[in-house]
N, C-alpha and C positions, 0 to 999 in steps of 0.2 A: 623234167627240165627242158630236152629238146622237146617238146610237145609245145610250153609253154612259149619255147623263145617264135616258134614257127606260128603261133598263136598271133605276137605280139607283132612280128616283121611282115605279119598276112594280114595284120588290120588298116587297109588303108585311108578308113575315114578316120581314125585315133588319130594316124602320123602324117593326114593333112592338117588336119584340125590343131596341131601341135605347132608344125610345122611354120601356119598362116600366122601363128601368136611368137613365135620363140626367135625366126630373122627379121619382123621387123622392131621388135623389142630390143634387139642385141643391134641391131644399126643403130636404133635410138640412144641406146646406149652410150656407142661407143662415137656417136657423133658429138654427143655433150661431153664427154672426156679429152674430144678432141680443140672443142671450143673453148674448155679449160686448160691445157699444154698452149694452147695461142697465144690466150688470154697472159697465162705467166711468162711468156721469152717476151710479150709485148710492154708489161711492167718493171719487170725482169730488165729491162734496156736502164730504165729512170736511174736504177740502183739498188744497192740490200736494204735498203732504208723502206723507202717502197715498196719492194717486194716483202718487206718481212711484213710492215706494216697490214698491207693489204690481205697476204696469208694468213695474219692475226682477225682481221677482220671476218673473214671468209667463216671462220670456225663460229661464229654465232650465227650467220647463216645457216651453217651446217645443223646447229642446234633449233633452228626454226625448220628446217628440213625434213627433219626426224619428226617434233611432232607434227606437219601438214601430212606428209608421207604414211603416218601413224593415224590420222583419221581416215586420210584414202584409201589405206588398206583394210582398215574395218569397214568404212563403206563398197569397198568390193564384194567383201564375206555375203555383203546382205544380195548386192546390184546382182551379181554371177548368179544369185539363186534364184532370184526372181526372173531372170532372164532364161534360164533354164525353166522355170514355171509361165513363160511367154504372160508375162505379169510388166506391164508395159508403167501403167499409171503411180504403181510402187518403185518402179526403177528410178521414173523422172522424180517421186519424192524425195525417195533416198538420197539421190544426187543434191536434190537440192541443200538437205538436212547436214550434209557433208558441205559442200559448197557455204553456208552460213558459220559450221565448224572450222573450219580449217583457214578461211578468209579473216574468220573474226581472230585466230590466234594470230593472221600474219598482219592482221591492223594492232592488233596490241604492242607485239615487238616492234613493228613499227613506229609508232608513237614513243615507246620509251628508247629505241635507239635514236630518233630523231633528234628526243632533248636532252637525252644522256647518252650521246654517244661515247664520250670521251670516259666515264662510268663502267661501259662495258666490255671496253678495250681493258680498263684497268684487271679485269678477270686475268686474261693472259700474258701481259706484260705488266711490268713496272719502268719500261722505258719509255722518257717522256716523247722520243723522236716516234717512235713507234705508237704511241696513245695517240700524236698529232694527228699522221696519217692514216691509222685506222681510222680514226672520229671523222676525217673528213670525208671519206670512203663511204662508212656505215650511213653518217648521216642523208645521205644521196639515194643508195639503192636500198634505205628504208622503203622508200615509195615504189621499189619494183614487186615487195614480196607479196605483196594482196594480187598482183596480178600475177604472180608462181602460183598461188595455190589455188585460183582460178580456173589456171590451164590444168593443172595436175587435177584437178576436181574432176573435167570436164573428159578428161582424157581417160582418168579413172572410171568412167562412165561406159567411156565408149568400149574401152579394152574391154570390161567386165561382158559387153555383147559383141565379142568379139571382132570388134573394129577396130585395128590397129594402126591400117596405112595413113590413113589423114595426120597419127598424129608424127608421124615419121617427117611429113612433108613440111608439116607446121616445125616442128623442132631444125630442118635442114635451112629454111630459111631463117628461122629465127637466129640461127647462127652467123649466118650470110649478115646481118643485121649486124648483130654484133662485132663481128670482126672488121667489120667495114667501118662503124662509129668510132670504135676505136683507134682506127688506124687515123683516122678523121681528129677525133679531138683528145688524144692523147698527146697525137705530136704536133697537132697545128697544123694541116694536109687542107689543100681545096678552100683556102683562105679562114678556117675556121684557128681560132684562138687558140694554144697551145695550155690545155690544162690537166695535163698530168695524171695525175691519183684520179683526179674529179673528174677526167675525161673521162676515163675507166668507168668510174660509178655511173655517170652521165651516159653513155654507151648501153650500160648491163639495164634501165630502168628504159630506155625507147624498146630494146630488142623484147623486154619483158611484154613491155604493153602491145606489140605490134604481136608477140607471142599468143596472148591472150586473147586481140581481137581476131585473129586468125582460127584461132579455135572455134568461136563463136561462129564464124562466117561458114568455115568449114560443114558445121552443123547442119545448116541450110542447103551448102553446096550438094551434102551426099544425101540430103531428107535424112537425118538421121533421128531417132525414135524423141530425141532429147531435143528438136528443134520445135517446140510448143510454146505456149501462152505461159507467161511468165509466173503467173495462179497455179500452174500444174506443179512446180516447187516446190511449194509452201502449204502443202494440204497432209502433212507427213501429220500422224497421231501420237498421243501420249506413250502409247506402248509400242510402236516403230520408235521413238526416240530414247526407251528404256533399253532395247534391245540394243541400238545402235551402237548407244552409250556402253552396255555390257561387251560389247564385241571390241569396239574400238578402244574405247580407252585401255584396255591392258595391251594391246599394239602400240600405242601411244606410249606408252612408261617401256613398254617393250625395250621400242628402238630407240628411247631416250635414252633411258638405262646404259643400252647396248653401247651407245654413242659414245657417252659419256668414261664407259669402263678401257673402248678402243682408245679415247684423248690419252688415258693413264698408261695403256701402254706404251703409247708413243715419245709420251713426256718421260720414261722410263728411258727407254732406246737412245734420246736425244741428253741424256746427263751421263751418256756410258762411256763420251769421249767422242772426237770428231768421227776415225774412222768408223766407229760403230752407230755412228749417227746419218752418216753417209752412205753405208752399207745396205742399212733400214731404208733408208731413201727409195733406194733402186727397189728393195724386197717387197716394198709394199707397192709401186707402180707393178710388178708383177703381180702382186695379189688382187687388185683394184682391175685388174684386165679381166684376170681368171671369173672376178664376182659378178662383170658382166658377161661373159661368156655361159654365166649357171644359171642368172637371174634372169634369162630369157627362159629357159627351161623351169625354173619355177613358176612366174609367173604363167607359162602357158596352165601346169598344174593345176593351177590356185582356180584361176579361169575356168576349166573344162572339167573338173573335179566340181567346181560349185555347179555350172550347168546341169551336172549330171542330178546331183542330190539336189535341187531344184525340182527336176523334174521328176523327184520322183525314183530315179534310174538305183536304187543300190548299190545292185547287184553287179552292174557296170563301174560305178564311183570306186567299187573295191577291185574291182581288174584293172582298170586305169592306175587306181593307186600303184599296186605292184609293176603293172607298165614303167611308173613314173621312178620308181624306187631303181628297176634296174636299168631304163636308160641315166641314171642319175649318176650310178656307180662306173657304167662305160663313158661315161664324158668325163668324170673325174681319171681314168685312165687313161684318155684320149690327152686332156690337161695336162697331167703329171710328165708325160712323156713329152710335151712340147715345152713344159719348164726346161725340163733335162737337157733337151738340145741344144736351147735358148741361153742357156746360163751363161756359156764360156764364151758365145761372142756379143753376148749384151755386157760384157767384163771390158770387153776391150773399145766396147765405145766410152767410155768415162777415165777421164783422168784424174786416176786415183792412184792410191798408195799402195803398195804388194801386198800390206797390211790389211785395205779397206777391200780391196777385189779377193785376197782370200776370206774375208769375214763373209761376203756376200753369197760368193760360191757355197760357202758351204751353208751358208743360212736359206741360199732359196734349193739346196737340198733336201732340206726341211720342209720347206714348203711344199714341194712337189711330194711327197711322200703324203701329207696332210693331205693334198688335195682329195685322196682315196676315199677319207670317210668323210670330211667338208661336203663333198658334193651331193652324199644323199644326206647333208642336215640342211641342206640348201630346202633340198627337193621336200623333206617330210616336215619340217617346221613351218618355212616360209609356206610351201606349195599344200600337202597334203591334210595336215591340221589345223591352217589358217583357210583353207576351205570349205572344212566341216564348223565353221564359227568356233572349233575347237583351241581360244586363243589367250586365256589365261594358262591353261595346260604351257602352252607355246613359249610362255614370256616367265613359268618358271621354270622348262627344259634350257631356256637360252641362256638366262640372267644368274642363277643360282651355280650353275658351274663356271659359271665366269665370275663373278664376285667373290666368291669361295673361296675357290682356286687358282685360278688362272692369275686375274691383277695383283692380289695377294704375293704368290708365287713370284712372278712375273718381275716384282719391285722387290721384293725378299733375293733372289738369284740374280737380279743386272745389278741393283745399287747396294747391298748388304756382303754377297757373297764374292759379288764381282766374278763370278759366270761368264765364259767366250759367249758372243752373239746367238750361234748358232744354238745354242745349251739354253738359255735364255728363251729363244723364239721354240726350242720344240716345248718347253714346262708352258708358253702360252697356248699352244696346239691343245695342250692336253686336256685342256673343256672340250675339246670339238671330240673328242675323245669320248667324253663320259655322255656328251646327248647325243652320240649316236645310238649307244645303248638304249638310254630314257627314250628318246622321237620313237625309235624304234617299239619298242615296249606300248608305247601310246599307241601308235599306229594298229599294231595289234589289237589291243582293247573294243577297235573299232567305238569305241566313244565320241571319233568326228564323224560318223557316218549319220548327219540329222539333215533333216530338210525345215531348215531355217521358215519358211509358207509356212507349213505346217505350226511350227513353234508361235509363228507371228498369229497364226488363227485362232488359235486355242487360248491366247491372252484377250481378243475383242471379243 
């Protein structure tokens, strides 16, 4: 074991090459979280009306989120390996075959939220104040999402060759953007009209598209592999598009799925009573912090794990792996203990009831305890066997102890049993629980250890 740790803190092309992926990924991150807190004290101002409205709204973005997100990550699986096979003319297809995918799901919802907006508001409310403003919301920054899945296309591309900063720069201004329009035609600033909800929407669709063209330019700015004849795209084959299709779509239903099963708990937490509603508030801004803090570290994973088995490398793909497993487990330790600190005086910024700050206290006790084995299902579902195109394995280690279990459970102990908070959130832990075992176990198997070239060759 000290052999291996000295092994691992002595390789210093692994903990650049990690390194170059995991702080600009987690700026990224945590810059777009920060664009969303703006975004809501800036709504937030109009009233609950508004703000609930637009919150409602927000969750069918979310759901177009997952699946754009869900083809970019199957198109990594492919991009990372070919790029570790310095397979230049596959990477620009792949991208493009992704980019057609994920553009064409966000013109679809686009169109039907455009002339049904008020339709798909009805999913999460029955209130007509709230169907209003979401409808007039949704209907607006429909036209932003063809240009999200653009940039996340294009961006998917670059990270897979390990190109991260550009899109850091792109996303920092793209926020600048945003919050500036906003402030703009939210409230009526610098002679501009005073429209509210619509200003919002109107804000979120310039920042998108200036998002998107900035990507593109960006492309040119660094010569980047993916700055060619628009022909180099579209040359992708029948069985590059079988594989594709094999790889991504179960990411796709994945983090649908996943999505979907997280709404029920929430919708669970929020029928438990106020302060337990309130509690949940705070617990999941904590968790939503920590999942970017891990998701830089997976995605490096995902990246440099495909590289490896791209090229070929095994033998290396399986030392990385364990690399990856045990910085997975010291950052969950690292986390856990910055919850721990964190808890009692992030208590005393909210004015809440003795009630609601003891519910929370003890519920992100829970969480911080979780984070131990969370962080390597981070590392070996997301990072290590969504690498090895290992990603149906993935989507029933996620989805099956969450459905099962967990939501089940989850609404059986908050609404049935009427369970404290804390009691409550550790039975939803308890999937993270059981795929640590399973990822575990897979990992083992070495079943993701393929070189995706290879698989694509032996079908032409």
């Amino acid at each position: 074991m000290k052999q291996f740790f000295k092994s691992l803190f002595s390789d210093k092309e692994f903990l650049r090459r990690t390194w170059l992926i995991v702080l600009p990924v987690t700026i990224q991150q945590m810059l777009a979280m920060l664009t969303n807190i703006v975004d809501n004290v800036m709504i937030g101002r109009l009233g609950e009306i508004e703000m609930g409205g637009v919150g409602l709204a927000s969750k069918v973005f979310f759901i177009i989120c997952l699946s754009v997100f869900g083809v970019s990550s199957g198109m990594s699986v492919l991009s990372s390996q070919y790029w570790g096979n310095n397979d230049i003319p596959n990477i620009r297809r792949v991208v493009g075959l992704g980019g057609v995918l994920s553009v064409g799901f966000a013109l679809t919802f686009s169109v039907i939220c455009f002339f049904f907006p008020d339709k798909a508001m009805m999913i999460f409310t029955d209130s007509p104040e709230l169907i209003n403003v979401g409808a007039i919301y949704l209907r607006i920054t429909a036209f932003s999402w063809p240009f999200m899945a653009l940039s996340e296309t294009l961006a998917t591309g670059l990270r897979s060759m390990d190109i991260v900063k550009p899109r850091v720069c792109v996303i920092a201004i793209a926020i600048v953007v945003n919050i500036f329009f906003n402030w703009i035609l939210i409230f009526g600033r610098l002679g501009a009209p005073e429209l509210e909800v619509a200003g919002a929407a109107y804000a979120t669709v310039i920042a998108r598209f200036a998002e998107a063209v900035m990507m593109i330019v960006m492309l040119r700015i660094i010569d980047s592999p993916l700055w060619c004849d628009i022909k180099c795209y579209f040359g992708f084959t029948k069985n590059m598009l079988a594989q594709f299709v094999n790889r991504s779509m179960a990411v796709c239903i994945n983090d649908t799925l996943w999505g979907i099963g997280y709404s029920l708990h929430a919708l669970t937490y929020g029928r438990m009573g106020e302060a337990a509603a309130a509690a949940f508030s705070v617990v999941s801004i904590f968790s939503d912090i920590e999942v970017v803090g891990l998701l830089g570290l997976s995605t490096a994973c995902a990246v440099i794990l495909g590289n490896e088995l791209g090229a070929g490398h095994m033998h290396r793909a399986e030392l990385y792996a364990k690399y990856y497993i045990v910085l997975g487990f010291m950052a969950g330790i690292v986390i856990c203990i910055i919850t721990a600190l964190a808890a009692r005086p992030a208590a005393e910024i909210y004015n809440f009831s003795v009630e609601a700050k003891q519910m929370m206290l003890s519920t992100l006790a829970v969480l911080a305890i979780s984070l131990l084995w969370r962080a390597d299902n981070n590392i070996t579902i997301v990072g290590i066997l969504r690498a090895g195109g290992d990603t149906k394995a993935c989507a029933l280690i996620d989805l099956l102890p969450m459905w099962l279990v967990s939501v089940p459970a989850v609404i059986l102990t908050g609404l049935g049993l009427h369970w404290p908070l804390w009691a409550v959130y550790l039975v939803q832990q308890s999937d993270e629980f059981i795929k640590l075992f399973a990822s575990m176990s897979r990992v083992r198997t070495k079943k993701w250890l393929k070189n995706l070239n290879v698989e694509l060759a032996g079908q032409i």
